[in-house]
N, C-alpha and C positions, 0 to 999 in steps of 0.2 A: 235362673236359667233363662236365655235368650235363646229364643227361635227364630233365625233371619231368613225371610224367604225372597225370594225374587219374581216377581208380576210374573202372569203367564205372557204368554204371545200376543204382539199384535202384528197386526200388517207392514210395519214396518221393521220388526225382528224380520222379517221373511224377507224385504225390501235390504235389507244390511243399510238402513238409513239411521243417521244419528236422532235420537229423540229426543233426549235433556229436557227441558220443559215444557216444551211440545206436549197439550194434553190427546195423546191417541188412546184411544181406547183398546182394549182387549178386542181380537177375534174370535170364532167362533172356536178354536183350538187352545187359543187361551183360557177361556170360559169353562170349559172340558179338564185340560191342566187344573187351575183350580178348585174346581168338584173334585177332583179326583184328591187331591190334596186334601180337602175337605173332609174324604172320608175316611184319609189317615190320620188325619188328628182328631175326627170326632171319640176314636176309642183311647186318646192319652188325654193324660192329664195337661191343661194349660188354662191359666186364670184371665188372661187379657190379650187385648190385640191392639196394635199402633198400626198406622201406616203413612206411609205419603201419602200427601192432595192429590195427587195426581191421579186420571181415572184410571189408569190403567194397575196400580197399585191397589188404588182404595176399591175398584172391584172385586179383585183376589182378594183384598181384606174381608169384604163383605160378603163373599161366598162361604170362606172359611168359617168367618163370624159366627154366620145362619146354624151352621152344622154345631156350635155349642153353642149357642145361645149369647155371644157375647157383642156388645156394641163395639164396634171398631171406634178408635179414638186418631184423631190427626195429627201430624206434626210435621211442617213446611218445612226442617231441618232434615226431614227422611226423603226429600226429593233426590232426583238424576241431578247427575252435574247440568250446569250449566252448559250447553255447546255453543254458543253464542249464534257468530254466524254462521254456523255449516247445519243449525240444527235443520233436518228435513230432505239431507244431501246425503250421496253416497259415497264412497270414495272417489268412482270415477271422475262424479259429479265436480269433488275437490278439487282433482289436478285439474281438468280442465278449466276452471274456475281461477286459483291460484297459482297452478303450477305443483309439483312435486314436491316443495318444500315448504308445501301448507302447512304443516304443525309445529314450526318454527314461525309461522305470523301471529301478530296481536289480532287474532279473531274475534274476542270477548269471552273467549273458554274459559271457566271459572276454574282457578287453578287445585293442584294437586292437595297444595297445603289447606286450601280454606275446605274444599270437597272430608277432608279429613278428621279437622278440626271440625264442622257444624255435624257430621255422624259422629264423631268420638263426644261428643259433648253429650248429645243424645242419645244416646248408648249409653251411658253413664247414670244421667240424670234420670233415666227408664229406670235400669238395674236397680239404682239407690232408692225411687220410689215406691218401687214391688222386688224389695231384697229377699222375702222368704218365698213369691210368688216363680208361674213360669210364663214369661210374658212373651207372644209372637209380635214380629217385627214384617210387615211386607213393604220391600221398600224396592231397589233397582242395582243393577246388574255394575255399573261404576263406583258407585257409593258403598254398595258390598263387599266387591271389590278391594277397594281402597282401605275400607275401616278395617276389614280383617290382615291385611298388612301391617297395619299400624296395632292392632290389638293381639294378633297371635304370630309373630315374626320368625317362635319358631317352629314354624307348622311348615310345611312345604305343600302350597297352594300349587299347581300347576296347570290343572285343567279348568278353563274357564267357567264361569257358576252357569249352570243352564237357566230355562225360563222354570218356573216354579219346584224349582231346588229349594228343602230345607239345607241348614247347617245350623247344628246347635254350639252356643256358645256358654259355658258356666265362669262365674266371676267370684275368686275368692282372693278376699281382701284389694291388692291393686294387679294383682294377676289374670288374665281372661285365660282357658283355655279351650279347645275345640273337642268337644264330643263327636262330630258329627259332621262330615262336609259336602258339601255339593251334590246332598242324595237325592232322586230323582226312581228310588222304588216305586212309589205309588205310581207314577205314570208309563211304568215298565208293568205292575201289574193289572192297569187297566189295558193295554193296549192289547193283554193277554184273553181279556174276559171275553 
């Protein structure tokens, strides 16, 4: 079982700016997201954590971590796409920049297929190494995106992953299927407390 979560908030979720590599940090709302997260999987079962390098990732890893006692492990493979040059821009920022038909220019966007391929791989190679285990994944909002496309095709995805949304994923044989998508409880029952 795979648990993919997506980073909480930073200032530039709020900003609608591209981040890709860009390492920003969590906000103070992020941080909060996270805890709260935290104290919904302190009471299930889960054996290990991955995440992106990136702080904004490996924060939410390391909050969640704290809460069962596990070392978060890294993997440069669970980064954001690449945005190349627009990373740090907003759309406006785009057209006026490029014009209206920025995302048809050679920017340096790492493309759809490679974004696919380095998470499909690592997703895989996770799964395979903690096959009877249930391993969390905190990684980012493009990459989760994308992979769940490519692993569960016949799921009907439509609303986009919030910031520290689980979705569970189970993998038998070369099938993935979706348990669980874009849930966002925990942070509906904090906002409640």
């Amino acid at each position: 079982m795979i648990g993919l979560i997506r980073h909480g908030l930073t200032d530039w979720n709020y900003e609608y700016r591209a981040q890709g590599h860009t390492d920003i940090p969590l906000n103070e709302d992020g941080r909060r997201q996270a805890e709260s997260l935290a104290k919904r999987v302190k009471g299930e079962e889960w054996d290990c954590i991955y995440s992106s390098d990136l702080s904004r990732a490996l924060e939410t890893a390391r909050i969640i971590g704290m809460s069962k006692n596990l070392e978060v492990k890294t993997d440069q493979r669970l980064r954001e796409m690449n945005c190349g040059l627009i990373e740090g821009t907003t759309e406006q920022e785009r057209v006026s920049k490029w014009g209206y038909g920025w995302s048809k220019l050679d920017l340096g966007i790492e493309s759809t297929d490679e974004i696919i391929s380095r998470a499909v791989n690592c997703l895989t190679e996770i799964s395979e190494r903690h096959a009877d285990k249930k391993v969390l994944i905190v990684s980012h909002g493009a990459v989760i995106g994308l992979t769940l496309k490519k692993l569960i095709p016949h799921v009907i995805m439509e609303e986009p992953l919030e910031n520290a949304s689980l979705t569970i994923l189970n993998r038998n044989e070369n099938r993935w299927d979706c348990q669980l998508y874009n849930c966002t409880t925990h942070l509906i029952a904090t906002q409640n407390e």
